[in-house]
N, C-alpha and C positions, 0 to 999 in steps of 0.2 A: 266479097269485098276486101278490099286491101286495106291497112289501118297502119299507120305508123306509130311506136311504141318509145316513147323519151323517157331514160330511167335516169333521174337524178340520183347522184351519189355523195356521200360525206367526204370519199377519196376522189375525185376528179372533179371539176371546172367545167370538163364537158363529158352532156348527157350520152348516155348509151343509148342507141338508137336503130331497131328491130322492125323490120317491115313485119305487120302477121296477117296471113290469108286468113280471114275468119267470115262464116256464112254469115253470123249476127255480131252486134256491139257487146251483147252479151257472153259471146263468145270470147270477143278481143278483151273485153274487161276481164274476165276470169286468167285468159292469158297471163294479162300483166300483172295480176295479183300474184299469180306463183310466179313471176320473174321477180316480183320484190322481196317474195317471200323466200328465195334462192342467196339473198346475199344480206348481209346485217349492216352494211353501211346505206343503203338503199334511202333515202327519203322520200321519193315520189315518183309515182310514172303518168305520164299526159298521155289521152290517147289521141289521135288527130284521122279527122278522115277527108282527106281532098284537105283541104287549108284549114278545116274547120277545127277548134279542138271540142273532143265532145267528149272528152272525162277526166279528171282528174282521181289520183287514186293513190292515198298515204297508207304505209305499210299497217298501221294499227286501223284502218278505218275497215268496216263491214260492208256498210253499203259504199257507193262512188259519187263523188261530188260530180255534180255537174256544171261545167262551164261553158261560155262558148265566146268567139274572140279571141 
């Protein structure tokens, strides 16, 4: 599955934005915890699959918030 990755930053306006082949959600989620954990300006990454968003995900959080809409 293809998952598209939106990484909000403290230094840009606009989000950084990373297609990832991942087999699970669980996969893309771990993904983007180590892309947030890569840079210290980072405040959040969404993950989106098809139009959907199906995670939200803050540098300090453990588990991932779930949203959709």
């Amino acid at each position: 599955m293809t998952f598209f990755c939106y990484v909000y930053s403290r230094d840009s306006d606009v989000p950084h934005m990373e297609a990832l082949g991942s087999p699970t959600l669980a996969d893309a989620k771990a993904r983007a915890r180590r892309m947030l954990d890569e840079h210290a300006a980072t405040m959040r990454a969404e993950l989106f699959h098809d139009d959907l968003r199906v995670a939200i995900i803050a540098p300090d959080e453990i588990d991932c918030a779930h949203a959709s809409g």
